[in-house]
C-alpha positions as CSV (number, residue, x, y, z in Angstrom):
1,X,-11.0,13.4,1.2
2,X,-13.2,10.1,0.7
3,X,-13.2,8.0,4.6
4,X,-14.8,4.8,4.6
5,X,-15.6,3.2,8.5
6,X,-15.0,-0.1,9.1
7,X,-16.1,-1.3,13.0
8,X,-18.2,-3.8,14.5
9,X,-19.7,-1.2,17.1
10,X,-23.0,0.8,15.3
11,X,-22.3,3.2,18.5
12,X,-18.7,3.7,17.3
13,X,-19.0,4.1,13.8
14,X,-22.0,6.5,14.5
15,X,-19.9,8.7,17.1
16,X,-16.8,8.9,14.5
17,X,-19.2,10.0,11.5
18,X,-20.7,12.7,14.2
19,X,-16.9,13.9,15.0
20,X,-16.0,13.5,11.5
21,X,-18.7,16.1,10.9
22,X,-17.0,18.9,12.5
23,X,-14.5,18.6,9.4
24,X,-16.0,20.0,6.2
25,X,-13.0,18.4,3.7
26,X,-13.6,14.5,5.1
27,X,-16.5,12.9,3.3
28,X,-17.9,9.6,4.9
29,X,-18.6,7.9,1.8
30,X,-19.7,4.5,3.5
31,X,-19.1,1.9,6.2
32,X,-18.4,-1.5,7.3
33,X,-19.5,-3.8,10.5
34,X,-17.0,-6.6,9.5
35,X,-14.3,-7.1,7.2
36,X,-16.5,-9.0,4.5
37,X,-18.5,-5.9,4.3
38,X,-15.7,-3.6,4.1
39,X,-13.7,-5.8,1.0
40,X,-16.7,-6.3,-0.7
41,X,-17.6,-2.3,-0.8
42,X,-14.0,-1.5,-1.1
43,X,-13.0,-3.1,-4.2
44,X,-15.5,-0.6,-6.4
45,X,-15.4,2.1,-4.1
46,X,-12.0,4.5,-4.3
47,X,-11.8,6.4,-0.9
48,X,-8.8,8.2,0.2
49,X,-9.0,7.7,4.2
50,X,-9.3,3.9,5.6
51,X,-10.7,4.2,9.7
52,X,-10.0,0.5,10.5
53,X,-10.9,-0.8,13.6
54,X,-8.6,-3.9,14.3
55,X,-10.5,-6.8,16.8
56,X,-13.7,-7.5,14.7
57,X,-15.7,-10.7,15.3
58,X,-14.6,-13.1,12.1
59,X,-11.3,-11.7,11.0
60,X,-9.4,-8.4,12.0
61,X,-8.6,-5.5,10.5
62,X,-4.8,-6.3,9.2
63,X,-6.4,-9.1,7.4
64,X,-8.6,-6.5,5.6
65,X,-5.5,-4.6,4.4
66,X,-4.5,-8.5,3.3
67,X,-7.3,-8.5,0.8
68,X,-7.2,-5.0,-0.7
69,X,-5.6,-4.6,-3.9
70,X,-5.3,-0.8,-3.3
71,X,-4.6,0.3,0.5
72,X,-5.8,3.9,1.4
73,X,-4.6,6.1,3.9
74,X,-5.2,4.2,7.4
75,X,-6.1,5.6,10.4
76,X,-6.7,2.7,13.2
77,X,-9.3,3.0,15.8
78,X,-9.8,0.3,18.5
79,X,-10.1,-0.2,22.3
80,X,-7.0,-2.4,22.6
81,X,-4.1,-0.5,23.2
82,X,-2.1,-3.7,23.0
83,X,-2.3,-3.2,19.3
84,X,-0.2,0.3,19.1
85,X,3.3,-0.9,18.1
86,X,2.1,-3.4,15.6
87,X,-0.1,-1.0,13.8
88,X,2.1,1.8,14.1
89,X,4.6,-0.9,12.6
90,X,2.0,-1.3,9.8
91,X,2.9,2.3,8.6
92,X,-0.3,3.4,9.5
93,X,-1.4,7.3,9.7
94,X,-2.1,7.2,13.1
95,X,-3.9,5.0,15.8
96,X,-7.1,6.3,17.7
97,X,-8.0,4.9,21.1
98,X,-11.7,4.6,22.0
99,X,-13.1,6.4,23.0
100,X,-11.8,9.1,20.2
101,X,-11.2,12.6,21.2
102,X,-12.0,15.2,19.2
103,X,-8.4,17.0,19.7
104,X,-6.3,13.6,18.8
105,X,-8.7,13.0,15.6
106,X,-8.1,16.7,14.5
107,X,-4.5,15.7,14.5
108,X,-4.4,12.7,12.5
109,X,-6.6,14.1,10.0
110,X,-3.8,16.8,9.3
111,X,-1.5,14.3,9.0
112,X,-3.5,12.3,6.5
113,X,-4.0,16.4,4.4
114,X,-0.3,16.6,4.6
115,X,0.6,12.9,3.1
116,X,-1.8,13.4,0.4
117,X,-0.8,17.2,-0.4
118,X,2.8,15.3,-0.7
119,X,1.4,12.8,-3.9
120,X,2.1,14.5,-7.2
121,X,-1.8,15.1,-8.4
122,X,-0.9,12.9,-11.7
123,X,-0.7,9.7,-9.0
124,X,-3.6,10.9,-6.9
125,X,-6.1,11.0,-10.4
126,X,-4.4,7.3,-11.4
127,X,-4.9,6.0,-7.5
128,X,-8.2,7.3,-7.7
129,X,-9.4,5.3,-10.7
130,X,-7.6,2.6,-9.8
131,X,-5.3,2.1,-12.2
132,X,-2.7,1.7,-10.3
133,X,-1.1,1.3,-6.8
134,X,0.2,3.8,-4.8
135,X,0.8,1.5,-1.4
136,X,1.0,-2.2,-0.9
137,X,0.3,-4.2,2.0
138,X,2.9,-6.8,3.0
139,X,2.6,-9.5,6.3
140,X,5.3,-12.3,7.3
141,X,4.0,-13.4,10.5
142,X,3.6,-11.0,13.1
143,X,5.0,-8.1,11.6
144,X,2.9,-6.1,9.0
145,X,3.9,-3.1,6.7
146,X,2.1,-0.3,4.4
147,X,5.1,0.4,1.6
148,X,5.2,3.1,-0.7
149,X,5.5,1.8,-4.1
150,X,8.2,4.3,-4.4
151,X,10.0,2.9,-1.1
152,X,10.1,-0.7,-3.4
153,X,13.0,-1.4,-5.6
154,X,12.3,-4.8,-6.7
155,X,9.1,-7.7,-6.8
156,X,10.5,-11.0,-7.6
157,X,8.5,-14.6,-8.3
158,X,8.2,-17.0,-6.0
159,X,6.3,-19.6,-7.6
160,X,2.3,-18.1,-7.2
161,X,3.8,-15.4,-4.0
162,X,6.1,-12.4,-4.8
163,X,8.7,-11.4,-2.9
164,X,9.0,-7.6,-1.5
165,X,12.1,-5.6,-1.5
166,X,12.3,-2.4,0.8
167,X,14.5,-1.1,3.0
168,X,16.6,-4.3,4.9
169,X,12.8,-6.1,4.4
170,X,12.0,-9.3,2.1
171,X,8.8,-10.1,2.8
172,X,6.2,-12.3,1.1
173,X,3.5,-10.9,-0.3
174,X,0.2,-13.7,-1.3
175,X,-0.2,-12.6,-5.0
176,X,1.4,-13.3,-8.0
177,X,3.9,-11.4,-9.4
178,X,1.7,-11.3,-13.1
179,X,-1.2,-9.8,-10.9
180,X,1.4,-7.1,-9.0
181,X,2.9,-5.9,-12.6
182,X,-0.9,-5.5,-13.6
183,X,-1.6,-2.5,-10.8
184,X,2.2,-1.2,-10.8
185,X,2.9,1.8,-12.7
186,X,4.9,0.7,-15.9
187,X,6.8,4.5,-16.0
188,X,8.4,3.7,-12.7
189,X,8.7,0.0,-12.4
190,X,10.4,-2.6,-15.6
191,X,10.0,-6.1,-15.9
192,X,13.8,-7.7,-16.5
193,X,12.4,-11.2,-16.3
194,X,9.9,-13.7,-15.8
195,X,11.1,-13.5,-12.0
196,X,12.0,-9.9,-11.4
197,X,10.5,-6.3,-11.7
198,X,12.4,-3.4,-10.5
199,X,12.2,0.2,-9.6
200,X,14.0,1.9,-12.4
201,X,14.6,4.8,-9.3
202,X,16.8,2.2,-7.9
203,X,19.2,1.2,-10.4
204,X,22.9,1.8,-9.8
205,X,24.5,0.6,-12.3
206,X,24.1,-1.8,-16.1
207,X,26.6,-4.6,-16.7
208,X,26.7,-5.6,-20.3
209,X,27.2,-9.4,-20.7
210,X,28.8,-10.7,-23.9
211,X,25.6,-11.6,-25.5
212,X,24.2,-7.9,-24.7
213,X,21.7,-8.8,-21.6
214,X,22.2,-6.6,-18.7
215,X,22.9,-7.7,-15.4
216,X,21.0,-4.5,-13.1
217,X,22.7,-3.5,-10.0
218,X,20.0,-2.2,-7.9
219,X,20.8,0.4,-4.4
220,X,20.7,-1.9,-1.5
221,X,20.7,-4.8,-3.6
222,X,20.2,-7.8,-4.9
223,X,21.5,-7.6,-8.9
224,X,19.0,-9.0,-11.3
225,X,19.6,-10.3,-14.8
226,X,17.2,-9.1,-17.8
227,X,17.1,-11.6,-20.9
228,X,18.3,-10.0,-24.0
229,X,14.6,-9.3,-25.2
230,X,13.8,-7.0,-22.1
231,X,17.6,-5.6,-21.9
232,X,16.9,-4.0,-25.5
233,X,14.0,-2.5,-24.6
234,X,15.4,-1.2,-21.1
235,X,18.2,0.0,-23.6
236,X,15.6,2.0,-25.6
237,X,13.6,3.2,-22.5
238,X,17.2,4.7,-21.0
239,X,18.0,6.1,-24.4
240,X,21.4,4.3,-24.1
């Protein structure tokens, strides 16, 4: 697996890449003092393993995540202990208090092998070229979350933002829904509208309306109309 570092402490990232040593399969294939450094890097560089450190001078590292079009696998690693429930909120792989011990970053690097020995290989190649997403990041306020995009049944407009749907969580995402539908794979996601995209994994049921537009019923809600354009190819997609 590809790591990338991202701390303001030379000492710090130099100790991880020494403990990250001891593990053959982790390649340290660059790092970061600040979160400038590590967005700029990040956006041509596809790595599989995020170390984040989360109080950096300037901006922290959940506004990092913010910024990323594609979100890796995150491990946090920071001095603050204040910061475990919000990150482990975040859906992060783990969280690493400095100073690191060998025997607690040994076990989150198993649990980052056995997330991505759980992604079909077709989804690992795409995420790896970027072509698409494989995880989001979403904030509203204090709370922060890393969502599957298979955990996602539905991305609706909000004027320039899109809205999130997961679990009992709405959230606001800061991008437009065009620019989501551009990184979102097309197999798994359909666009019923200029407002709404959903997860075709989620759909419960079709309504026909009399001029033979669908109204989708999605599992866990809300329902979502298509206009008659997108409803006939949804019709050819399901074969129906």
């Amino acid at each position: 697996m590809k790591a990338f570092l991202v701390d303001d402490e030379r000492l710090a990232r130099s100790e991880l890449k020494r403990l990250l040593s001891a593990h053959p399969d982790i390649i340290c294939v660059g790092e970061a003092r600040n979160v400038q450094e590590a967005e700029r890097q990040l956006r041509s560089l596809p790595v599989d393993l995020l170390f984040l450190d989360i109080r950096m001078p300037g901006a922290d590292g959940f506004e990092l995540l913010e910024k990323l079009d594609t979100v890796p696998g995150v491990i946090f690693t920071t001095a603050f202990d204040e910061y475990a429930v919000r990150a482990f909120e975040v859906n992060a792989l783990d969280y690493l208090l400095k100073p690191i011990e060998p025997e607690r970053l040994a076990a989150a690097l198993e649990r980052a092998r056995k997330q991505q020995s759980a992604v079909p290989a077709s989804a690992q190649r795409s995420a790896a070229a970027g072509s698409s997403l494989d995880r989001v990041f979403v904030r509203e306020g204090e709370r922060c979350w890393i969502v599957r995009l298979h955990d996602i049944r539905l991305f609706e407009s909000v004027g320039n933002y899109t809205r999130v749907f997961f679990g009992s969580n709405r959230p606001l995402v800061l991008k437009s829904l065009g620019t989501m539908e551009e990184r979102i794979d097309p197999a798994m996601f359909f666009r019923a509208s200029r407002s709404h995209i959903f997860n075709l994994q989620f759909v419960e049921r079709l309504e026909t309306e009399v001029d033979g537009s669908y109204i989708i019923h999605l599992r866990g809600g809300p329902r979502v109309s298509s206009s008659r354009r997108q409803s006939r190819k949804l019709r050819e997609m399901l074969s129906l």
